[in-house]
VONUMAR-159435 format. One record per residue (C-alpha): x, y, z. Coordinates in Angstrom, 3 decimals, padded with zeros to 6 digits, always signed. Example, Ala and Ser with C-alpha at 12.3 -4.5 7.8 and 13.67 -1.06 7.14 Angstrom:
<bakols>
       xx       yy       zz
 +012.300 -004.500 +007.800
 +013.670 -001.060 +007.140
</bakols>
This chain:
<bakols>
       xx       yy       zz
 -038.563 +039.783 -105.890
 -036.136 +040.034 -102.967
 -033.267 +037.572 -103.538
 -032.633 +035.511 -100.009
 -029.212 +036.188 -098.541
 -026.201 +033.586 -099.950
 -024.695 +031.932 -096.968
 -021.575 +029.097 -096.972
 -022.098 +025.564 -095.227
 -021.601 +027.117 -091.859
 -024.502 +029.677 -092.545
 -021.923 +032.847 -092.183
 -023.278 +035.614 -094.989
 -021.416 +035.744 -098.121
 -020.255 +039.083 -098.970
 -021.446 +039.745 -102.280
 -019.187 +042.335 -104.105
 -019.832 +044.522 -107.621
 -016.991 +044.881 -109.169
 -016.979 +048.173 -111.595
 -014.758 +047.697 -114.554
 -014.554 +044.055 -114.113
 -012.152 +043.086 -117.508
 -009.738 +045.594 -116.554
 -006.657 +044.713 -114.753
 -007.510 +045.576 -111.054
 -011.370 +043.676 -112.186
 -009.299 +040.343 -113.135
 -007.232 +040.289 -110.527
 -010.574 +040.739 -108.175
 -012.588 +037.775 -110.203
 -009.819 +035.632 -109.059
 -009.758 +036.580 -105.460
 -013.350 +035.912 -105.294
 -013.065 +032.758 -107.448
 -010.435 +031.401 -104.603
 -012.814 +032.335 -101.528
 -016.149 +031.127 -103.012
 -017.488 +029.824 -099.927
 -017.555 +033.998 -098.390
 -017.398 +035.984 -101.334
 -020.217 +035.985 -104.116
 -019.761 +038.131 -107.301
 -023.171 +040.132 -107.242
 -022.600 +042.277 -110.759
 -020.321 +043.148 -112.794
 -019.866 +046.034 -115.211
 -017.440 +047.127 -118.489
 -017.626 +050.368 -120.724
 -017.809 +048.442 -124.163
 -016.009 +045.098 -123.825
 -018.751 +042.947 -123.784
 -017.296 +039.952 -125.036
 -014.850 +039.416 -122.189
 -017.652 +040.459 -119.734
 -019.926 +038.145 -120.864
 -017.195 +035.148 -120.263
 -017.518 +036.355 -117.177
 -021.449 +036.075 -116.640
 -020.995 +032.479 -117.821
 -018.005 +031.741 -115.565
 -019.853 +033.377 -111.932
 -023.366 +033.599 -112.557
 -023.835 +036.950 -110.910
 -026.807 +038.648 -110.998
 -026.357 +041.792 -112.781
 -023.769 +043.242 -115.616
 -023.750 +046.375 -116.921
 -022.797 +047.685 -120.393
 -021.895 +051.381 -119.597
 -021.495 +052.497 -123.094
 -025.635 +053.529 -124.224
 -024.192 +052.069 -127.730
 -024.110 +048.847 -126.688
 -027.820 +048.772 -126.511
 -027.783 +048.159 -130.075
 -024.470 +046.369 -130.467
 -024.412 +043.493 -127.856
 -025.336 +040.070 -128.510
 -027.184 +039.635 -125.347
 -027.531 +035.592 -126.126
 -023.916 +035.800 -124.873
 -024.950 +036.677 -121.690
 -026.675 +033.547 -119.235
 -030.298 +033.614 -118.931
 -029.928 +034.528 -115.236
 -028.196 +037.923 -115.380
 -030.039 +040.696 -116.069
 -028.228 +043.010 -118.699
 -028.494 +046.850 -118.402
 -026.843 +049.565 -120.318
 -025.658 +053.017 -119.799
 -023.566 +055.008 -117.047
 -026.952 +055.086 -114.962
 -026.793 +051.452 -114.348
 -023.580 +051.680 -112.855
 -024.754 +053.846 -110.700
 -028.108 +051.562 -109.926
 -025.687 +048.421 -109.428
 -023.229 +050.602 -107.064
 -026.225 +051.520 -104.579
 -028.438 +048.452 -104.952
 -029.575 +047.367 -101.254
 -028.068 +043.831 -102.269
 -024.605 +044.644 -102.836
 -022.212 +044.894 -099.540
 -019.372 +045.459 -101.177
 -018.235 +047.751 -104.243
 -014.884 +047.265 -106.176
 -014.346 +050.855 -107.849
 -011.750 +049.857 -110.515
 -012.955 +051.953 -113.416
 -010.272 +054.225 -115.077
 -010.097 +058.077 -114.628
 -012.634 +060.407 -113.743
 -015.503 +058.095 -115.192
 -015.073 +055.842 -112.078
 -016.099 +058.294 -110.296
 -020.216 +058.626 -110.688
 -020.311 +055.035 -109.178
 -017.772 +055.296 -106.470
 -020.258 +058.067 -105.379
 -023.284 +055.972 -105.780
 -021.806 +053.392 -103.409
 -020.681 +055.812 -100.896
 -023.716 +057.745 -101.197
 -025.790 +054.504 -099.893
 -023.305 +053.706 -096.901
 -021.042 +050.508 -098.671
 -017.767 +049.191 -097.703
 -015.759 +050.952 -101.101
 -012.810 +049.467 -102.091
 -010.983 +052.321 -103.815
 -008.818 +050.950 -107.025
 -009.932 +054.540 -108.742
 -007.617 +057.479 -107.195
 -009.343 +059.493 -109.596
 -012.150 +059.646 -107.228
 -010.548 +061.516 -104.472
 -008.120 +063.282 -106.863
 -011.123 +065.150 -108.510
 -013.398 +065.219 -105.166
 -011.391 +064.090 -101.834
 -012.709 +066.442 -099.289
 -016.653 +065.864 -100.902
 -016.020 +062.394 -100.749
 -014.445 +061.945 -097.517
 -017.529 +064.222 -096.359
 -019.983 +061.767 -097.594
 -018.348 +058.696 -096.527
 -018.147 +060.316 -092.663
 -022.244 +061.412 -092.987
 -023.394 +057.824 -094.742
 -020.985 +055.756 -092.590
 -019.028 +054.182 -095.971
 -015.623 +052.247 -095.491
 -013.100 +053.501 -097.890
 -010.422 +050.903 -098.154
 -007.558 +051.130 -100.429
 -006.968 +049.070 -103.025
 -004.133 +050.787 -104.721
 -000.514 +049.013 -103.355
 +000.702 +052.353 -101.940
 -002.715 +052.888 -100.602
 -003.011 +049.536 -098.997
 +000.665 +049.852 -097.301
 +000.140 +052.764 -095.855
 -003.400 +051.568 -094.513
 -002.294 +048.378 -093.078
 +000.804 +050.239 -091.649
 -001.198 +052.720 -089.776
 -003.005 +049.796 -088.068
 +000.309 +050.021 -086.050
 +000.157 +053.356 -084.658
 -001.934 +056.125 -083.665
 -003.116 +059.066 -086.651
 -002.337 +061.978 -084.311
 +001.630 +059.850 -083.808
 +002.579 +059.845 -087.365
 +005.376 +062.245 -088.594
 +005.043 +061.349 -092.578
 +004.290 +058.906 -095.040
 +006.818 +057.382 -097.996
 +005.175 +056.112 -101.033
 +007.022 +053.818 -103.210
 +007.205 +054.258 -107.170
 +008.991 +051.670 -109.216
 +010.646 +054.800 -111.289
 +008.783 +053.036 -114.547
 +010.323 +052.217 -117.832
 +012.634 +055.474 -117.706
 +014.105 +055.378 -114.815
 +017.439 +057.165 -114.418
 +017.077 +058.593 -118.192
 +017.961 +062.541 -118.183
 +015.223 +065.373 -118.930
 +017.092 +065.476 -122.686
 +017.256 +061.581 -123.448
 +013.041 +061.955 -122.366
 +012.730 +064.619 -124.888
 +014.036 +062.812 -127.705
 +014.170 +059.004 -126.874
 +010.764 +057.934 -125.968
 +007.954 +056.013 -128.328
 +004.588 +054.624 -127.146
 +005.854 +051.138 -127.072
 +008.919 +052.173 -124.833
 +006.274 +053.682 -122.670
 +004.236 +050.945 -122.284
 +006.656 +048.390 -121.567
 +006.512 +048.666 -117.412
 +009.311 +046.597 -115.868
 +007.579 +045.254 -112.869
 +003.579 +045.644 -112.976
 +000.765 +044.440 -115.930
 -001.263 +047.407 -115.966
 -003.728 +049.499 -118.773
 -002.444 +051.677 -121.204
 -003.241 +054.668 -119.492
 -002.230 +053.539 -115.749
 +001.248 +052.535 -117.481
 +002.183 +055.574 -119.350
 +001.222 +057.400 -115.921
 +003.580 +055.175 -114.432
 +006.188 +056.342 -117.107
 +005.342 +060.104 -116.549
 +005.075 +059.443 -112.464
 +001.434 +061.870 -112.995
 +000.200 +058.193 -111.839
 +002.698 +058.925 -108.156
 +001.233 +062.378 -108.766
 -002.207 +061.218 -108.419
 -001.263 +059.139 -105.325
 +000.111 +061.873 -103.192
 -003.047 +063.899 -104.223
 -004.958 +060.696 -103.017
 -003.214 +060.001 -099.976
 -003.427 +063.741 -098.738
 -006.997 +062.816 -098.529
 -007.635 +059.206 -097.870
 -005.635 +059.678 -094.796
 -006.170 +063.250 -093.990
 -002.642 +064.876 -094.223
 -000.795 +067.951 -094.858
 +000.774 +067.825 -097.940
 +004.401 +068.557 -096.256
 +003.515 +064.964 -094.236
 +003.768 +062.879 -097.443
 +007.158 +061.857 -099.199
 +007.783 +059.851 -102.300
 +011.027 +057.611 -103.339
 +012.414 +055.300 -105.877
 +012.031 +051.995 -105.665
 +012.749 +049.477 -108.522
 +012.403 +046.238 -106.536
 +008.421 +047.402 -105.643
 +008.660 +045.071 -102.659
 +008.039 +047.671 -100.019
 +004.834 +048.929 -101.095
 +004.882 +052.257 -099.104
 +006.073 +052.913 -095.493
 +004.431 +055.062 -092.631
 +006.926 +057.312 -090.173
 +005.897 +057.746 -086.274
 +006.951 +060.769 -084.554
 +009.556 +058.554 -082.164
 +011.550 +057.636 -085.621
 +009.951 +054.127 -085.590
 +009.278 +053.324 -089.649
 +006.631 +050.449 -090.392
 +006.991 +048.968 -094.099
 +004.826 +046.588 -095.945
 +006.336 +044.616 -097.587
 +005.141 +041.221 -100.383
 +005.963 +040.615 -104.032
 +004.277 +043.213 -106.233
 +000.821 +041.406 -106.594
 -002.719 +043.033 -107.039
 -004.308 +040.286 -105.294
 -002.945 +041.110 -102.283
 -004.607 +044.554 -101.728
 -007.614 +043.896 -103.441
 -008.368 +040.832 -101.116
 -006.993 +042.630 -098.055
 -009.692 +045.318 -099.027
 -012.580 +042.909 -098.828
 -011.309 +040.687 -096.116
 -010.661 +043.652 -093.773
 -010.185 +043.702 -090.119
 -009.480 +039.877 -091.366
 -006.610 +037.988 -093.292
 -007.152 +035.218 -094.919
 -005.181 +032.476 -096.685
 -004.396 +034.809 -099.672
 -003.651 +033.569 -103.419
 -000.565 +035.841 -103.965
 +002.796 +034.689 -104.730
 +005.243 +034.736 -101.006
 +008.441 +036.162 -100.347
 +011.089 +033.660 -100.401
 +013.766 +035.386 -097.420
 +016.100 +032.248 -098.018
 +016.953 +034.205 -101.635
 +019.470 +036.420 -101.697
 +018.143 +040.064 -102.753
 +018.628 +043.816 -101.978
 +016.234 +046.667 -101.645
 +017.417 +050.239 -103.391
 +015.618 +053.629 -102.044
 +016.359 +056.362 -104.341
 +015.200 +060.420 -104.338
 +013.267 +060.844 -107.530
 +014.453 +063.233 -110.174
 +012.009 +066.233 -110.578
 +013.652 +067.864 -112.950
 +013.315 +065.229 -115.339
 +010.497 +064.152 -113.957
 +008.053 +067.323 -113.145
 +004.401 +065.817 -113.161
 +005.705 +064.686 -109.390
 +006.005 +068.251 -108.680
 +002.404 +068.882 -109.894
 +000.938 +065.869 -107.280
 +002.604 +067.665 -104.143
 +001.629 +071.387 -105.453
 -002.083 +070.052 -105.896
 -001.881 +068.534 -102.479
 -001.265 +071.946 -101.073
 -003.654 +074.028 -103.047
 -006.818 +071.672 -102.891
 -010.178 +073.362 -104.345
 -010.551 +072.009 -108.038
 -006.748 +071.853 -108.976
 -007.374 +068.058 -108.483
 -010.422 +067.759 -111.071
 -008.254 +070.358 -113.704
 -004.787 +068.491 -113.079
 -006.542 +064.772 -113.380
 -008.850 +065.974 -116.892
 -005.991 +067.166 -118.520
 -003.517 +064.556 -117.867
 -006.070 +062.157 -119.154
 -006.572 +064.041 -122.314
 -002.606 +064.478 -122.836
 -002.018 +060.786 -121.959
 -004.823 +059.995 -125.109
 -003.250 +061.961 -127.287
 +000.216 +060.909 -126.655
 -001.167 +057.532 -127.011
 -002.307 +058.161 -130.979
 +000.873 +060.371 -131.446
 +000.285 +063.478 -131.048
 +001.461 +064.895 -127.682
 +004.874 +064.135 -127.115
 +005.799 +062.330 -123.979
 +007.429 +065.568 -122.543
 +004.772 +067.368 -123.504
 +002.134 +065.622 -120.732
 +003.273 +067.128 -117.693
 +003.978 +070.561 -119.539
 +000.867 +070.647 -121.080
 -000.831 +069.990 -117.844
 +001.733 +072.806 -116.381
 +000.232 +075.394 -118.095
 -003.590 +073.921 -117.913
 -003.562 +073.755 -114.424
 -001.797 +077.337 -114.023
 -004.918 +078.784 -116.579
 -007.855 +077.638 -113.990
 -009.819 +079.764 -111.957
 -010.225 +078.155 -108.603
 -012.451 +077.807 -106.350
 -011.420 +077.131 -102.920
 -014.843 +075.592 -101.843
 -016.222 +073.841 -104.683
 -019.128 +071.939 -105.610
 -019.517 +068.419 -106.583
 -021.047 +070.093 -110.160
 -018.246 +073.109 -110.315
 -015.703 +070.199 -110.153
 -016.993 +068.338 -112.853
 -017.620 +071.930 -114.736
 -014.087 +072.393 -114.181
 -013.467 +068.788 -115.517
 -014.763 +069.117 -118.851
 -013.151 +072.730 -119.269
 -009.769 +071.317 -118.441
 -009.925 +068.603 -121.266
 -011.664 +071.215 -123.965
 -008.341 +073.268 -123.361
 -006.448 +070.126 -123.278
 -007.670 +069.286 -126.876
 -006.856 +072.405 -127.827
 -003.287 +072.538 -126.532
 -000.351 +072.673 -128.793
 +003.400 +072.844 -127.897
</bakols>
């Protein structure tokens, strides 16, 4: 049975929004963006990888109609008496995909981690769906196939990362074929300003997961630490926006207040700027052409503050290097360079990869590949799996 479309008091359509990875950081943040515009945004399904408990507080709390259990063991581990009557509970990455196209979802909130993310960020694409893009994975491992598919199905691809978003709503200023480069903003993470020696010798998990300015998931934090996550971004951005890698910049900048900036060929430089909030992005993403009263904290101008811009070290820093080289070089690079930094980034993670060893590791991986100027959608998830095999076989 065809459910009848939701509509608010003044019978405007609510847009009703899957959110994939919904009890991650990025899903949160979205539940509470939709919890604060109720009367135009409806939570339609929601989905986790095995955190059921969490996701079923969620069921209870929105009602929405479907929620997803992507891990096929949960078929015979979830209590589904935790779930409400009215959501139908479905298991396995398939599902994900089936929730990303469904005919009664506008909207689709890609904010699962890594390479996973990226089946049903192609699912939603694939049927035509405004895609808000929290997973740069996606167009790390497939940019030019997904950018394809969006142009043939007629997707929106909006941002949701905070670089991502700044550079998006800066470019609403200007002309494409006027801009000169882009600037995206990293915080410098926990080891900022520490020397390539003090790295090799200095750093523990906990150091690296203790981010001074954003709440983020293990992984996305020690990427942070590395700067593979800035990496990733440039990689991203070359794509998202269709540039030449020489177009895109990257500096230091603790404060995160200027999210990212966009350079016009006459010298003009457009910034956006707020306090470093998810919220903001995420709603902007569903919201777009539109603004609405947001639920992110304001800048208080009355305060007396400064904003530092600072080059970032690539010596002591070299997965940064590995995000602009993979910007030039395209083909798989993306796919091999994203699988193996997720492996490494595991393994550092239970102690054995030291923190050095991540963007070294990934050095050589990426250097081993054979690639493939032109590939396929399957060749880059071939290439995928043969990066992390070699990964998990890597040793210093």
């Amino acid at each position: 049975m065809r459910v009848p479309l939701l509509a608010n008091a003044d019978h405007q359509p609510r847009n009703r929004i899957a959110v994939l990875g919904s009890t991650g950081s990025i899903g949160t943040s979205c539940l509470d963006v939709i919890a604060a515009h109720g009367d135009r945004l409806t939570l339609a399904g929601v989905t986790a990888h095995n955190r059921w408990q969490p996701l079923a507080e969620q069921c209870h709390r929105f009602e929405p109609r479907w929620a997803v259990v992507s891990d096929e063991g949960g078929r015979s581990s979830v209590d589904r008496d935790a779930f409400p009557h009215g959501t139908d509970l479905q298991f396995g990455p398939e599902a994900v995909e089936r929730l990303a196209a469904h005919p009664e979802v506008d909207t689709v909130v890609c904010g699962i981690v890594g390479a996973a993310g990226l089946r049903g960020a192609w699912a939603a694409i694939e049927s035509g769906k405004r895609v808000a893009i929290a997973n740069k994975e996606t167009l790390v491992v497939a940019g030019p196939l997904v950018m394809q598919l969006a142009s043939k199905t007629g997707a929106e691809l909006i941002p949701v990362d905070s670089e991502h978003s700044a550079i998006f709503q800066c470019l609403q200023s200007g002309r494409r074929a006027d801009v000169k480069r882009i600037i995206l903003t990293a915080s410098g993470g926990p080891f900022r300003g520490w020397s390539k020696q003090r790295l090799e010798t200095e750093v523990t998990v906990e150091r690296a997961l203790a981010h001074p300015t954003w709440q983020m998931g293990p992984k996305i934090t020690v990427d942070s630490a590395t700067m593979m996550n800035k990496a990733l971004e440039i990689i991203e951005a070359r794509w998202l926006f269709g540039l030449e890698a020489d177009q895109i910049s990257v500096v230091v900048h603790p404060q995160s207040i200027v999210h990212s900036m966009v350079e016009f060929v006459d010298g003009s430089v457009i910034a956006q700027l707020s306090p470093p909030d998810m919220k903001l992005p995420i709603q902007y993403a569903l919201t777009y052409p539109d603004r609405w009263h947001g639920v992110s904290p304001r800048m208080d101008w009355t305060q007396s503050s400064h904003l530092d811009f600072l080059a970032p070290d690539l010596d002591a820093f070299p997965a940064l290097q590995l995000g602009f080289e993979v910007a030039r070089r395209g083909g798989a690079s993306g796919a091999v360079l994203n699988a193996a930094n997720e492996v490494a980034v595991e393994r550092f993670l239970d102690g054995r990869l030291k923190f050095t060893d991540i963007p070294r590791a990934c050095r050589e991986i990426l250097n081993a590949h054979n690639d493939d100027p032109r590939p396929t959608l399957g060749e880059l998830l071939r290439q995928d799996a043969w990066a992390r095999e070699e990964m998990r076989r890597w040793t210093c």
